[in-house]
LOLO-903548 format. One record per residue (C-alpha): x, y, z. Coordinates in nm, 3 decimals, always signed. Layout:
BEGIN
+---------+---------+---------+
!    east !   north !      up !
+---------+---------+---------+
!       X !       Y !       Z !
...
+---------+---------+---------+
This chain:
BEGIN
+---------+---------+---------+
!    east !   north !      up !
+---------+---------+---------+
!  -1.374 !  -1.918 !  +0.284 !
!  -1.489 !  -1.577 !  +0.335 !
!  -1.194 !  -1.289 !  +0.245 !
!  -1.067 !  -1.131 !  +0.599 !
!  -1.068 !  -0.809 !  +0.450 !
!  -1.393 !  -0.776 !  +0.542 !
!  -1.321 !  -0.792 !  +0.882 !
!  -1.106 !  -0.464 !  +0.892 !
!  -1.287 !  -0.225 !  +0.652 !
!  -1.493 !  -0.072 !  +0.979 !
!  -1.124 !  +0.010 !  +1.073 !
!  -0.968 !  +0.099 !  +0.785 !
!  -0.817 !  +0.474 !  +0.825 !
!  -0.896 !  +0.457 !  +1.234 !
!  -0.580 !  +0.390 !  +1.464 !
!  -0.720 !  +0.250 !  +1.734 !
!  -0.896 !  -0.055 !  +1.621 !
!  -0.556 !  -0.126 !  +1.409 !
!  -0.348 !  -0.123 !  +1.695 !
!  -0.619 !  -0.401 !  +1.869 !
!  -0.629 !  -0.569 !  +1.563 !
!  -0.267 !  -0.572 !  +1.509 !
!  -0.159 !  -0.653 !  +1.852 !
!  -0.438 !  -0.968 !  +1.826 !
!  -0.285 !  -1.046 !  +1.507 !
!  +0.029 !  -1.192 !  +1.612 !
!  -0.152 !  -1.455 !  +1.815 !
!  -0.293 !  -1.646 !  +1.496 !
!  -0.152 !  -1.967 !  +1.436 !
!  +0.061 !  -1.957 !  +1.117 !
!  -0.151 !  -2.079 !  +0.775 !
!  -0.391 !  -1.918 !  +0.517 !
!  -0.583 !  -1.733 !  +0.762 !
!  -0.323 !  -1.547 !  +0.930 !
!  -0.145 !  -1.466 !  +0.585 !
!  -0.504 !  -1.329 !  +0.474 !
!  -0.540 !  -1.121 !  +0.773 !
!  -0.160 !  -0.954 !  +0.752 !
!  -0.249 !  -0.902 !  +0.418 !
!  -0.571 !  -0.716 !  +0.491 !
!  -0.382 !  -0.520 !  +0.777 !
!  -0.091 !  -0.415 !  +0.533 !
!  -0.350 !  -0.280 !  +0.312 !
!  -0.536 !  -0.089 !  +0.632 !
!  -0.185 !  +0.031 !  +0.762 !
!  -0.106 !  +0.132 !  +0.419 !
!  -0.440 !  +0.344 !  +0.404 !
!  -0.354 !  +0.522 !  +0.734 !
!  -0.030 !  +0.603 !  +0.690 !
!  -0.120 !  +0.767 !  +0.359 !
!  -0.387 !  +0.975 !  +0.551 !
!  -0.164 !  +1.093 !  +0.777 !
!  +0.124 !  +1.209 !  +0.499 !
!  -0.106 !  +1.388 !  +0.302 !
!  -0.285 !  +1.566 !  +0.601 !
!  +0.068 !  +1.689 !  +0.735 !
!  +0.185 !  +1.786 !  +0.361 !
!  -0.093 !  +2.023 !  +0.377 !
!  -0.090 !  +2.122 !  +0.723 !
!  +0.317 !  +2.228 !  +0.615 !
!  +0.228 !  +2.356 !  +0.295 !
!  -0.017 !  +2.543 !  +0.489 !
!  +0.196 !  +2.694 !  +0.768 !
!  +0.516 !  +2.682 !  +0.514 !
!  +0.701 !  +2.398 !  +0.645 !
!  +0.910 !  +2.110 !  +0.438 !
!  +1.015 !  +1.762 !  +0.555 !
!  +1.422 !  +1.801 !  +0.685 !
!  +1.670 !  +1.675 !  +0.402 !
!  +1.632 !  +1.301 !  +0.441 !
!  +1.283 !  +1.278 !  +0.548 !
!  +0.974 !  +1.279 !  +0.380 !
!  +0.619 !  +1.306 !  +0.454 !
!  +0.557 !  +0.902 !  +0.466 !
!  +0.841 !  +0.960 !  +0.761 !
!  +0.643 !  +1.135 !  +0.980 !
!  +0.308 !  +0.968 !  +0.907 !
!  +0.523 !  +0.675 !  +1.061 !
!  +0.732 !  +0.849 !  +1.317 !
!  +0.378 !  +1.026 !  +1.436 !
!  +0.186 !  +0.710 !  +1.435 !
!  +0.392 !  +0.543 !  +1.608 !
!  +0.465 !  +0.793 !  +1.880 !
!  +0.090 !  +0.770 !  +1.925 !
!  +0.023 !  +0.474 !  +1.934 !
!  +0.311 !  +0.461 !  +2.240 !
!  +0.073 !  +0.674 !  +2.387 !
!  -0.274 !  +0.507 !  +2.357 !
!  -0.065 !  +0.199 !  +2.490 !
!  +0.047 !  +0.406 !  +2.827 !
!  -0.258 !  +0.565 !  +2.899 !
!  -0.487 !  +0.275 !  +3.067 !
!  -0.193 !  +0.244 !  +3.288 !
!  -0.122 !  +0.607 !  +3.371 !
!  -0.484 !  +0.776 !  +3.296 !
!  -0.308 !  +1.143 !  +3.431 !
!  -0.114 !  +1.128 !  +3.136 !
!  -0.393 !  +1.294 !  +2.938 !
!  -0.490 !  +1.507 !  +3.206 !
!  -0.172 !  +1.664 !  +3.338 !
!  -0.115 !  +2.013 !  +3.188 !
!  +0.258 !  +2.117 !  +3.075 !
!  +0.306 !  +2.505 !  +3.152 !
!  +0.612 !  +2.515 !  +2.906 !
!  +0.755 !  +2.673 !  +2.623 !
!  +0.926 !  +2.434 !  +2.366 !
!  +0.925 !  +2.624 !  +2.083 !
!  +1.083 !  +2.947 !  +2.200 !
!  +0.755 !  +3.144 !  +2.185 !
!  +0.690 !  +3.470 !  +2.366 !
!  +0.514 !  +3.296 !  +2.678 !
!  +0.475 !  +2.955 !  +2.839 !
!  +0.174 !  +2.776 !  +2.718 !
!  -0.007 !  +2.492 !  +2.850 !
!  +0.059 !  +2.163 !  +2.691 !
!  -0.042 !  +1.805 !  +2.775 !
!  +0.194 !  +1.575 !  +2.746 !
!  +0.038 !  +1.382 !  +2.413 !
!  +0.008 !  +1.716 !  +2.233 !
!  +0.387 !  +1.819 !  +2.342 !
!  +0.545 !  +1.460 !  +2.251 !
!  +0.386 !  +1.442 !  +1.908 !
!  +0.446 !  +1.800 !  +1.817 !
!  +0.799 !  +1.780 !  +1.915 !
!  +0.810 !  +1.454 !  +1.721 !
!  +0.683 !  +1.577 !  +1.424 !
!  +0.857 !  +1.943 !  +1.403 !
!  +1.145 !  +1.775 !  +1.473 !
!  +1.154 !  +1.651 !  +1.099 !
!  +1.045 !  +1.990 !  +0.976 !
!  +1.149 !  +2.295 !  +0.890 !
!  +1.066 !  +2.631 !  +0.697 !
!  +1.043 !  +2.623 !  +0.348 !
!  +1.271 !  +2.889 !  +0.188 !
!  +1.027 !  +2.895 !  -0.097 !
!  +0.808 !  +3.049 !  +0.127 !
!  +0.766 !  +3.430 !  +0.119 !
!  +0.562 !  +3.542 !  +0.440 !
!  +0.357 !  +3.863 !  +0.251 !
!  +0.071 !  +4.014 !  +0.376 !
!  -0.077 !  +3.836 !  +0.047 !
!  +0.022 !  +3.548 !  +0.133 !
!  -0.097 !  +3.544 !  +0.473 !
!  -0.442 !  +3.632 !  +0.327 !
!  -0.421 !  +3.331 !  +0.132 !
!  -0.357 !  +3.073 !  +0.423 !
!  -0.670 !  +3.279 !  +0.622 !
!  -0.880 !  +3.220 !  +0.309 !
!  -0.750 !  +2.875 !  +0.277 !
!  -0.873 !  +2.812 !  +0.646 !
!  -1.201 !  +2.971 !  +0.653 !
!  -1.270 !  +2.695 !  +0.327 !
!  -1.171 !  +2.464 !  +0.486 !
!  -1.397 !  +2.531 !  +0.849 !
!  -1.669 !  +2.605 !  +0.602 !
!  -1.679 !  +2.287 !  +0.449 !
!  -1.582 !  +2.103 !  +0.782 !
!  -1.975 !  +1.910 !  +0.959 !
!  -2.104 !  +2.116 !  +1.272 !
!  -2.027 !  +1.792 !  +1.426 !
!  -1.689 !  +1.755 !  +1.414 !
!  -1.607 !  +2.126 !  +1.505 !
!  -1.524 !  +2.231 !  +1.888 !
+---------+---------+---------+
């Protein structure tokens, strides 16, 4: 018999065909196959979730942020893929929801801002287990360092996949 990890590697590090493949997953019969499968989507899930940690440990290392005392990056790489996946599960149901603009301000900013309501739920989400980092010293040295930091990392980044 052919290993089912196979079957998931186009997946692998993409949340949408491992919330199909998961939600299809429960309707195996019990035996080999459907142990080989959860195994292979463990490993997948696994995959993703680290993704996710490690981008947000850099986007808050970036913008000098640190997880909340009793939470951890691996918390919100849950917390935020969960919250979206809640939200690819609504929207064939309620298609406005990625439409509709938000003129709000949740953040206490100067001025209201547009927000949709996917952007607003998983930002709240995820600042809600941040916080600054005292470590952080905001200098006009090391504000040149997070601009230099960013035009890296836009440099390196495909025409493709930039707006």
């Amino acid at each position: 018999m052919r290993d089912a990890a196979h079957l998931f590697r186009p997946a692998r590090g993409t949340l949408v065909p491992n919330l199909a493949l998961q939600a299809t997953f429960r309707s195996l019969p019990d035996g080999d196959l459907r142990a080989e499968v959860q195994t292979a989507l463990q490993d997948s899930e696994l995959s993703l979730l680290h993704q996710v940690a490690t981008a947000y440990a850099e986007v808050s290392d970036l913008i000098g942020l640190r997880p909340i005392p009793g939470a951890s990056y691996p918390t919100l790489a849950r917390v935020g893929t969960a919250t979206l996946r809640g939200l690819i599960l609504m929207t064939p149901t309620n298609p406005d929801l990625l439409g509709l603009r938000l003129r709000v301000n949740p953040f206490g900013e100067p001025t209201d801002a547009k927000w949709s309501e996917p952007v607003l739920t998983i930002t709240s989400t995820v600042l809600a287990l941040l916080e600054p980092d005292p470590a952080v010293e905001w200098t006009d040295q090391h504000d040149h360092a997070i601009r230099t930091r960013l035009q890296v990392v836009a440099a390196d980044r495909p025409a493709s996949s930039q707006v």
